[in-house]
TORMI-708826 format. One record per residue: residue number from 1; chain; x, y, z of N, C-alpha, C in turn. Coordinates in pm, whole numbers, padded with zeros to 5 digits, m for minus. Layout:
REM residues N
+-----+-------+--------+--------+--------+--------+--------+--------+--------+--------+--------+
|  nr | kette |   n_px |   n_py |   n_pz |  ca_px |  ca_py |  ca_pz |   c_px |   c_py |   c_pz |
+-----+-------+--------+--------+--------+--------+--------+--------+--------+--------+--------+
| NUM |     A |      X |      Y |      Z |      X |      Y |      Z |      X |      Y |      Z |
...
+-----+-------+--------+--------+--------+--------+--------+--------+--------+--------+--------+
***
This chain:
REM residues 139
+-----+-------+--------+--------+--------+--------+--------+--------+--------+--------+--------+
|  nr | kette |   n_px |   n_py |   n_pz |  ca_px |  ca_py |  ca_pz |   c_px |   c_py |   c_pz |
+-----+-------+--------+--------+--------+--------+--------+--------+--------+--------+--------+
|   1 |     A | m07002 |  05423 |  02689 | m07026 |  05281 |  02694 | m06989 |  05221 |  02559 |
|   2 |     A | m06915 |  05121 |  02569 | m06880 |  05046 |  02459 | m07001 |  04918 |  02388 |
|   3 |     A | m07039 |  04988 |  02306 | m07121 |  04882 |  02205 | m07101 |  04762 |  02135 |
|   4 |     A | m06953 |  04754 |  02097 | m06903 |  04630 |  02015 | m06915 |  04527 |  02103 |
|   5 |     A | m06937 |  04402 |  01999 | m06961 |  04287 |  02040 | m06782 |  04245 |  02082 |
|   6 |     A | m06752 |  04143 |  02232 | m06670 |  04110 |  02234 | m06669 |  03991 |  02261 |
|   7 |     A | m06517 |  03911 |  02206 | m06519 |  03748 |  02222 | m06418 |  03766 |  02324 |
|   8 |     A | m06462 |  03613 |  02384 | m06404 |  03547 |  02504 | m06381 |  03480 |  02520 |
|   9 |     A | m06272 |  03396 |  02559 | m06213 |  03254 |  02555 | m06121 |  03194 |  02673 |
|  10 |     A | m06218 |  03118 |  02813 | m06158 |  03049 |  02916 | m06149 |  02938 |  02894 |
|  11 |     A | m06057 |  02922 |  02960 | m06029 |  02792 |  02972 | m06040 |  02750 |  03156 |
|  12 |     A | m06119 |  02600 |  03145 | m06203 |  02604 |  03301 | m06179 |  02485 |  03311 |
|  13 |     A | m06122 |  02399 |  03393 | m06131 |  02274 |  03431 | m06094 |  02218 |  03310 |
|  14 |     A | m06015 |  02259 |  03218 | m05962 |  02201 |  03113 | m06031 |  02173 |  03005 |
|  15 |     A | m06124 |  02245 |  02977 | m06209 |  02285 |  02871 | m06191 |  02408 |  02808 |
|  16 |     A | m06254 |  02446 |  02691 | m06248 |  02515 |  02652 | m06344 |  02623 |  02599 |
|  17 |     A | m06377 |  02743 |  02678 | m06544 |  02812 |  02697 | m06502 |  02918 |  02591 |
|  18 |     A | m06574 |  02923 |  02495 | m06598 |  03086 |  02428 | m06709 |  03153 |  02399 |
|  19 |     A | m06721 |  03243 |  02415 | m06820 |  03338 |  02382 | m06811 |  03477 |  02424 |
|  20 |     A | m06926 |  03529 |  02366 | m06965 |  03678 |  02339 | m06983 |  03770 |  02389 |
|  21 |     A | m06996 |  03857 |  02428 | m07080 |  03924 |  02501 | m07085 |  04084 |  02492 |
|  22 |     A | m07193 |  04144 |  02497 | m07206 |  04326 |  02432 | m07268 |  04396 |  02550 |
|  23 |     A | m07221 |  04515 |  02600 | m07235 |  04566 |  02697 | m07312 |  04544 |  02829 |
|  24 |     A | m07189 |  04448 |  02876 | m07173 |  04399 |  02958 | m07285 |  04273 |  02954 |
|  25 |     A | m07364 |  04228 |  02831 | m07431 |  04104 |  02863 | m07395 |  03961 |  02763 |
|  26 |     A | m07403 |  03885 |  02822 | m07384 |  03737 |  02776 | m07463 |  03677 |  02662 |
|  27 |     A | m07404 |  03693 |  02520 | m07525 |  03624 |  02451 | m07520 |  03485 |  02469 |
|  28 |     A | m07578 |  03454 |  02568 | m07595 |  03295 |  02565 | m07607 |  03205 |  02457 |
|  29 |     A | m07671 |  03217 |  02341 | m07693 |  03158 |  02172 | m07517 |  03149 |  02129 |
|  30 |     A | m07387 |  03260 |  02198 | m07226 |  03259 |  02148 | m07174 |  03145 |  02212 |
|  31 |     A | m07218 |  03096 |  02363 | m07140 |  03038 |  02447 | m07133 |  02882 |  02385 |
|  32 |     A | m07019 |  02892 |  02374 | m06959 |  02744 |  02333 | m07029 |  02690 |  02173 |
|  33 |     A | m07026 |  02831 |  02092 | m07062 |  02818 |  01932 | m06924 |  02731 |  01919 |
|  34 |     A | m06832 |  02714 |  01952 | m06707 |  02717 |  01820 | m06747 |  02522 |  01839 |
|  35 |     A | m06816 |  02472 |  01880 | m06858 |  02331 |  01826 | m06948 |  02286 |  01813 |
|  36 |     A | m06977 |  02164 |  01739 | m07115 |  02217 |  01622 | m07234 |  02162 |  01766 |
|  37 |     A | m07352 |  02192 |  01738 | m07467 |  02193 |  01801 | m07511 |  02047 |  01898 |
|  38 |     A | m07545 |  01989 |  01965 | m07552 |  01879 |  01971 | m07499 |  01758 |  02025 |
|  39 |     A | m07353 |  01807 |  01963 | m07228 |  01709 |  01973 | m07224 |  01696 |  02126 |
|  40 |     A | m07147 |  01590 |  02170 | m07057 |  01528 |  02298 | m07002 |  01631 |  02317 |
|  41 |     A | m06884 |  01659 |  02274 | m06834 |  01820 |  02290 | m06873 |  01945 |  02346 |
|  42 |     A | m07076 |  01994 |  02188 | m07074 |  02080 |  02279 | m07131 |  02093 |  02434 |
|  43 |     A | m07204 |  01949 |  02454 | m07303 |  01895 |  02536 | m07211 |  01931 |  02676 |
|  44 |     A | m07036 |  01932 |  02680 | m06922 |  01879 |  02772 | m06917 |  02013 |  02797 |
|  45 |     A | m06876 |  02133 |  02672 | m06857 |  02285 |  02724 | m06958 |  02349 |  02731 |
|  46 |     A | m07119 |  02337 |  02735 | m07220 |  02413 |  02759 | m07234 |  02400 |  02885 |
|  47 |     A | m07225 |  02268 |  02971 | m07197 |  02209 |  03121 | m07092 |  02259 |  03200 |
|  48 |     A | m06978 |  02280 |  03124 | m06861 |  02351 |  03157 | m06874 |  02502 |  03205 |
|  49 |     A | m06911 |  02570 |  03110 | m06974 |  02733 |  03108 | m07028 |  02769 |  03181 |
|  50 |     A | m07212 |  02649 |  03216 | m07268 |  02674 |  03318 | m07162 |  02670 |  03425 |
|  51 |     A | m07112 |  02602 |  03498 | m07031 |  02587 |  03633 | m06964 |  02697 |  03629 |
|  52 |     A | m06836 |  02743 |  03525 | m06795 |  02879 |  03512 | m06880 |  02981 |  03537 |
|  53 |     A | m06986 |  02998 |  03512 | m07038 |  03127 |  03553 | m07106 |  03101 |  03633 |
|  54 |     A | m07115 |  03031 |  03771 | m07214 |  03008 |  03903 | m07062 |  03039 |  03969 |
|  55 |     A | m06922 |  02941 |  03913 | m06880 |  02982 |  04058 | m06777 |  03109 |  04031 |
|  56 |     A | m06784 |  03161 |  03893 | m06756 |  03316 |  03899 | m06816 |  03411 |  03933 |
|  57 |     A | m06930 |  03368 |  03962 | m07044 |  03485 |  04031 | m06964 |  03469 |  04183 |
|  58 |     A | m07028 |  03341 |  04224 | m06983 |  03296 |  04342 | m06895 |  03353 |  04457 |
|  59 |     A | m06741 |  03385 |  04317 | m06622 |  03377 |  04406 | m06605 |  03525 |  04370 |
|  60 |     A | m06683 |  03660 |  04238 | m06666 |  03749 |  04309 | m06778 |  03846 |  04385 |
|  61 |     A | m06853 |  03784 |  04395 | m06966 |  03833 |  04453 | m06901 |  03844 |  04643 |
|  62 |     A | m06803 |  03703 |  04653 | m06747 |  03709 |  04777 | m06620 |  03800 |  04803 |
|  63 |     A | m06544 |  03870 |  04679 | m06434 |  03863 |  04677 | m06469 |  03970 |  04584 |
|  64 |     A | m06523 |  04071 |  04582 | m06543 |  04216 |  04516 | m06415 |  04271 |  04456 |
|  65 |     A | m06396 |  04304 |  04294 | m06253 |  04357 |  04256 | m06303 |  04525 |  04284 |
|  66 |     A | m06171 |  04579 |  04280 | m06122 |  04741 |  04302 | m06074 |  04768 |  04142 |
|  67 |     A | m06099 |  04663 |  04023 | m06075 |  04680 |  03907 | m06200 |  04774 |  03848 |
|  68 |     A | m06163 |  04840 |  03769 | m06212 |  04961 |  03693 | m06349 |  04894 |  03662 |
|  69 |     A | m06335 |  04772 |  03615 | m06501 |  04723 |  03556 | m06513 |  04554 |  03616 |
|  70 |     A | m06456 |  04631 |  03702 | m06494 |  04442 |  03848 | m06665 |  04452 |  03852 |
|  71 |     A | m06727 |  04535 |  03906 | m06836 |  04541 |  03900 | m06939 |  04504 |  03835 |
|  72 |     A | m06885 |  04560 |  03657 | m06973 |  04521 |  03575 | m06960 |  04373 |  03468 |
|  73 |     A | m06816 |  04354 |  03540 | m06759 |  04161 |  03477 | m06884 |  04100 |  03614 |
|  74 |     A | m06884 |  04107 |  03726 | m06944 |  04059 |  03827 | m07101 |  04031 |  03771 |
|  75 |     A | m07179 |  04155 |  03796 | m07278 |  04166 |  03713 | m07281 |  04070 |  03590 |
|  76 |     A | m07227 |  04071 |  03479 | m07232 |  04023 |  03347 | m07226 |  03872 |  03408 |
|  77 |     A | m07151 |  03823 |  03486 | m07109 |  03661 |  03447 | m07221 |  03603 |  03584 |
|  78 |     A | m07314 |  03711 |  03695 | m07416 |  03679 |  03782 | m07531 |  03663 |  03657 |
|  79 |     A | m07546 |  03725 |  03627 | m07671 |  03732 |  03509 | m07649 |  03570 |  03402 |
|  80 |     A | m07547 |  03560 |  03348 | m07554 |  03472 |  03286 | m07564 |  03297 |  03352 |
|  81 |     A | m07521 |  03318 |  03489 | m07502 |  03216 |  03564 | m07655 |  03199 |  03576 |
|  82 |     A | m07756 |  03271 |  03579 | m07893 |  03274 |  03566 | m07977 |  03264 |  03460 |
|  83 |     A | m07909 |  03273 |  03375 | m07998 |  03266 |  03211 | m07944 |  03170 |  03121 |
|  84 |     A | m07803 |  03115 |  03123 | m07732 |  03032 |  03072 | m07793 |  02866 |  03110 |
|  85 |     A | m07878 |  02828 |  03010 | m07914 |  02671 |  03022 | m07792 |  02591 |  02929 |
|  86 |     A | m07703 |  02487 |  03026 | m07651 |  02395 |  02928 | m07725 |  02332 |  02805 |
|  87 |     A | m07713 |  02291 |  02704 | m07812 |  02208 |  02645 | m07673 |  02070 |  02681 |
|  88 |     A | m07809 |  01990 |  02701 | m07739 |  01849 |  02722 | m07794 |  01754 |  02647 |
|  89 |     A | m07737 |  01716 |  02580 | m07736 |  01585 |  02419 | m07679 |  01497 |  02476 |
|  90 |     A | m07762 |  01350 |  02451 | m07759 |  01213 |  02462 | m07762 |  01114 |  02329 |
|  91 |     A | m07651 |  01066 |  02299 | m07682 |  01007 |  02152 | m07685 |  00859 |  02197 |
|  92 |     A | m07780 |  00775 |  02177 | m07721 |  00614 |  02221 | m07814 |  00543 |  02064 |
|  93 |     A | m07773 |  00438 |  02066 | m07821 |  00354 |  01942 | m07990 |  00323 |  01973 |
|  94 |     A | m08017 |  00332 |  01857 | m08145 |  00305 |  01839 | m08198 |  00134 |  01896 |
|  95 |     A | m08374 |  00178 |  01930 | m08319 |  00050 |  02009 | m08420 | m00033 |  01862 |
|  96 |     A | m08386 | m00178 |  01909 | m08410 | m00269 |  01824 | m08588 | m00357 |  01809 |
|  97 |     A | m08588 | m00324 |  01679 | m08757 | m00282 |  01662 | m08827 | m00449 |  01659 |
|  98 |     A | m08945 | m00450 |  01707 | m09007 | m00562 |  01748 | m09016 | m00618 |  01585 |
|  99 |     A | m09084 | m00728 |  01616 | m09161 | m00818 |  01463 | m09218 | m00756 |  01400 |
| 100 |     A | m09318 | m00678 |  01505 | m09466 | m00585 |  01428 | m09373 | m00463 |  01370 |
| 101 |     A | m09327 | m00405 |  01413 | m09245 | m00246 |  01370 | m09136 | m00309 |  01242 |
| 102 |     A | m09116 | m00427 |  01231 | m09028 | m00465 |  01118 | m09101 | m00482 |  01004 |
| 103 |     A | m09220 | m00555 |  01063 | m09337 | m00565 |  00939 | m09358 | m00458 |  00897 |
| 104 |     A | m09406 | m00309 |  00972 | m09447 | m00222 |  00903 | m09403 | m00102 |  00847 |
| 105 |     A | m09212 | m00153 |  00874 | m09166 | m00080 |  00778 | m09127 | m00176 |  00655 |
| 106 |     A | m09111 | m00275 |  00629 | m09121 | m00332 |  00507 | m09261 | m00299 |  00404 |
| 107 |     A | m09332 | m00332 |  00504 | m09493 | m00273 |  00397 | m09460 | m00111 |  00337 |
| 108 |     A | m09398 | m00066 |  00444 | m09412 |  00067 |  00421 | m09269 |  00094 |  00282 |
| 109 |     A | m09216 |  00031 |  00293 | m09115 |  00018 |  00205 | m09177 | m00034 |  00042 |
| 110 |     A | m09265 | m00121 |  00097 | m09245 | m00184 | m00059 | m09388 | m00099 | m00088 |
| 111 |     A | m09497 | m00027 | m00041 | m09563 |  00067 | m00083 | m09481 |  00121 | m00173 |
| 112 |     A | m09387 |  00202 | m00120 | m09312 |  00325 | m00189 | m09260 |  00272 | m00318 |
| 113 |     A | m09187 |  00108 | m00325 | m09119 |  00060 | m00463 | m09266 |  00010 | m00500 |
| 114 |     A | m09367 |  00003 | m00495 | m09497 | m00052 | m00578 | m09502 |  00052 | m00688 |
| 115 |     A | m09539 |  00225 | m00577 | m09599 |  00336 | m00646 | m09498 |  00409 | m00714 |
| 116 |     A | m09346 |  00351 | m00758 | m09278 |  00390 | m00846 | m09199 |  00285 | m00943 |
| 117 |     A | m09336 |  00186 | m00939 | m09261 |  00039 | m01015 | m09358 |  00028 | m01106 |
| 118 |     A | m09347 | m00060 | m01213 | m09444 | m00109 | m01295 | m09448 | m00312 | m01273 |
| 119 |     A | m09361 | m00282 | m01201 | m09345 | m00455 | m01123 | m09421 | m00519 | m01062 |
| 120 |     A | m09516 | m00599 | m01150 | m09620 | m00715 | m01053 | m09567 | m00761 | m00939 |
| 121 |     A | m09439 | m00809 | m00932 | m09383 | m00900 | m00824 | m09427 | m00789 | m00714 |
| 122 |     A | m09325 | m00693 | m00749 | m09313 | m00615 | m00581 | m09526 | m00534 | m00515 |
| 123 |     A | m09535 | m00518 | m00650 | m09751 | m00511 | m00605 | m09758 | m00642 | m00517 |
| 124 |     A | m09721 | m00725 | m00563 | m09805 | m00862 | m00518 | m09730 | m00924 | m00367 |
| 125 |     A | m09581 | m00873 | m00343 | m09521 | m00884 | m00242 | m09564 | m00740 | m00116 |
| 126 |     A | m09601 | m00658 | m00207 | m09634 | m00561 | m00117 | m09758 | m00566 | m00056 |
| 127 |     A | m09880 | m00625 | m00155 | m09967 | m00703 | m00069 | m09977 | m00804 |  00045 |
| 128 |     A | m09932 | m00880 | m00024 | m09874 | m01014 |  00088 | m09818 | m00954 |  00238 |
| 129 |     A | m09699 | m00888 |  00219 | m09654 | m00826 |  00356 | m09731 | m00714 |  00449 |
| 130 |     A | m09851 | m00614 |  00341 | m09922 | m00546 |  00424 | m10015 | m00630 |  00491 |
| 131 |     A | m10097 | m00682 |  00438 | m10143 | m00805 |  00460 | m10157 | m00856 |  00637 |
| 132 |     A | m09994 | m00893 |  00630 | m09978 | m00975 |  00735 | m09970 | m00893 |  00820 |
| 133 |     A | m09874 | m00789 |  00803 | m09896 | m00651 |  00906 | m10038 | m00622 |  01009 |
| 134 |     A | m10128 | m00624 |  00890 | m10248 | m00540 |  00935 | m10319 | m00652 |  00993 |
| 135 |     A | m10300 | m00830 |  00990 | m10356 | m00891 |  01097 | m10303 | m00885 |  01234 |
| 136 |     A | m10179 | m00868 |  01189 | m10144 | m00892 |  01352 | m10102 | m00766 |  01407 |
| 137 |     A | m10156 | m00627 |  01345 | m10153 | m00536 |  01440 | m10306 | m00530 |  01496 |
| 138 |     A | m10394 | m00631 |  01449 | m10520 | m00609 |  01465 | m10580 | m00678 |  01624 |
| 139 |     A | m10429 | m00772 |  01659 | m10462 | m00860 |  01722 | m10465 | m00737 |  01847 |
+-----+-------+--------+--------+--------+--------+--------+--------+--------+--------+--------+
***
């Protein structure tokens, strides 16, 4: 039995899948490393991969090879079609913060320039704005 780790690289519906895998199993943590974490990208080939390995199980689970290690590619890419979670990343813009949440990051702001200022103004503005904060979160 062969121990070395081996790389793999399909191409599926016009994507581009790579990864790993060591006697005969799928490190799922390889599949679709070569783009960074997160991204649109990898969000597109982790989705990709999954489908690759459901309907490669699929089609040879129906369609059994007479190849030397049909069996144990079969095996390897059934297993992963089962353990392989896409991660799916959503990036959209932040949404846009009320009156109160504006107030209390300004307070929270000019805290921070108070306790590294020697500046009356910004003490006395940083009062003023916590101030108003803390009535009308009171409401």
């Amino acid at each position: 039995m062969d121990t070395s780790v081996k790389g793999e690289y399909v191409q599926f519906r016009g994507q581009e899948i790579m990864f790993q895998h060591q006697m005969w199993r799928v490190n799922t943590k390889s599949v679709c490393s070569n783009y960074q974490q997160y991204s649109p990208e990898h969000t597109q080939c982790t989705t990709a991969a999954s489908e690759y390995f459901n309907e490669s199980c699929r089609y040879l689970s129906n369609n059994p090879s007479s190849e030397r290690f049909g069996k144990q590619i079969q095996s390897m890419l059934c297993a992963a079609s089962v353990s392989f979670q896409p991660t799916i990343a959503e990036i959209s813009s932040p949404k846009a913060k009320n009156d109160l949440e504006k107030l209390e990051s300004e307070c929270n702001q000019l805290i921070f320039q108070a306790s590294n200022s020697d500046d009356e103004s910004i003490a006395t503005q940083r009062d003023h704005v916590c101030e108003k904060f803390q009535k009308l979160s009171n409401k």
